[in-house]
C-alpha positions in Angstrom: -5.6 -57.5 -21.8 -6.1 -59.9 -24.4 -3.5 -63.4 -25.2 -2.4 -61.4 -28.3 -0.8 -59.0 -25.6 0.4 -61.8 -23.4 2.3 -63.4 -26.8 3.6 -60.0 -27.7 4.8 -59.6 -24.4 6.2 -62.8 -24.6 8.1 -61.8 -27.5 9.3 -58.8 -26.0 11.2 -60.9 -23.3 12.7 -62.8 -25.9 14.5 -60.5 -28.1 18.3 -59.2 -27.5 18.1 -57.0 -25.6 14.3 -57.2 -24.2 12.3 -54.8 -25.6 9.7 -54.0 -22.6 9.7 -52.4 -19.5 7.9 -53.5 -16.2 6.7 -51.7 -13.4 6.3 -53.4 -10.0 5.7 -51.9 -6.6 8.8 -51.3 -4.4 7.4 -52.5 -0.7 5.4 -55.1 -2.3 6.9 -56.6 -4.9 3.7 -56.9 -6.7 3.2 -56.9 -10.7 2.1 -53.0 -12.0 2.2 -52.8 -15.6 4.4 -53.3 -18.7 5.0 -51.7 -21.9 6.6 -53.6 -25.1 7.8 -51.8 -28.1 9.5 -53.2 -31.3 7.4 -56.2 -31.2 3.9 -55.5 -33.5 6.0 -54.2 -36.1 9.0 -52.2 -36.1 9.2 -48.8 -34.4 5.9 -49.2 -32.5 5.6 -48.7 -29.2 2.5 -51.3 -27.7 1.1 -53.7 -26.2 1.0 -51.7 -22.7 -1.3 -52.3 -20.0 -1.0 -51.2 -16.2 -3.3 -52.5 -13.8 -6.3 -49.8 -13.0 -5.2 -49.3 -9.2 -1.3 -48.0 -10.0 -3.0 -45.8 -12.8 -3.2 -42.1 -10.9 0.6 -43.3 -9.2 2.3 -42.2 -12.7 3.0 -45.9 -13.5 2.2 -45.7 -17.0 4.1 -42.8 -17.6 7.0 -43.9 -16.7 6.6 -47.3 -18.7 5.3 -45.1 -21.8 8.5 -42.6 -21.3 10.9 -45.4 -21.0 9.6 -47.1 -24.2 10.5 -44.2 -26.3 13.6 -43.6 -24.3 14.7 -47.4 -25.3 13.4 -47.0 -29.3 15.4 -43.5 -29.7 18.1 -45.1 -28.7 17.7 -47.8 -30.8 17.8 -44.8 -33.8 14.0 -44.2 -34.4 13.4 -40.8 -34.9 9.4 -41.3 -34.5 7.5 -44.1 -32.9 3.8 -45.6 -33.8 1.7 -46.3 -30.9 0.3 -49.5 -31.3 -3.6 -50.2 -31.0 -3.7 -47.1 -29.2 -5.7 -46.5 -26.4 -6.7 -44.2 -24.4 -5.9 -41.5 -26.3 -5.8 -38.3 -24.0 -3.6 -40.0 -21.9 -0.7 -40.3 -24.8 -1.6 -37.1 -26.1 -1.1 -35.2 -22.5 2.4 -37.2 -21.3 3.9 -37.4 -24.6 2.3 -34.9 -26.9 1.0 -38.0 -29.1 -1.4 -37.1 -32.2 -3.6 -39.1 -34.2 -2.1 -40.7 -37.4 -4.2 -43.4 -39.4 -7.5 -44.1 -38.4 -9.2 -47.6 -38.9 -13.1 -48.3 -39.0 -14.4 -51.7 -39.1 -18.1 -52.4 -40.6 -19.9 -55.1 -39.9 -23.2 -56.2 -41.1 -25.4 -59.0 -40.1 -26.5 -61.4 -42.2 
């Protein structure tokens, strides 16, 4: 979780119609995780975080599912997940592969 996901978020509440879902715990009430989509660019699906302990429950699924549910309705036909990670867990629930890959160098001077 970083502020650049909290602003995206933020962003995500704001459009018309909000473009992220939330996941919350029925008994408790209590905050799960979120997906946004439509908000780093067009057609991508991210920021998404859930909170480790609701991570085996399936909660990140669902958000995940519903994200591409909500941008194939909107008329995209593919989706880019954004700053990606981790991986296997896109690949096994949605069949996700790898697209472009980005390396960053550094070097200290």
């Amino acid at each position: 979780p970083s502020r650049r996901w909290a602003y995206l978020a933020g962003l995500a509440f704001r459009a018309d119609p909000p473009s992220i879902e939330v996941a919350y715990a029925r008994d408790t009430g209590a905050f799960l995780g979120f997906a946004a989509y439509d908000v780093a660019r067009a057609g991508a699906l991210g920021p998404m975080g859930v909170i480790p302990e609701a991570r085996q429950g399936g909660a990140g699924s669902v958000l995940l599912k519903r994200c591409l549910r909500d941008l194939r309705g909107a008329g995209y036909e593919r989706a880019e997940i954004f700053a990606v990670g981790p991986i296997p867990f896109y690949a096994r629930v949605v069949g996700a592969q790898m697209g472009r890959v980005y390396y960053q160098y550094a070097r200290s001077l």
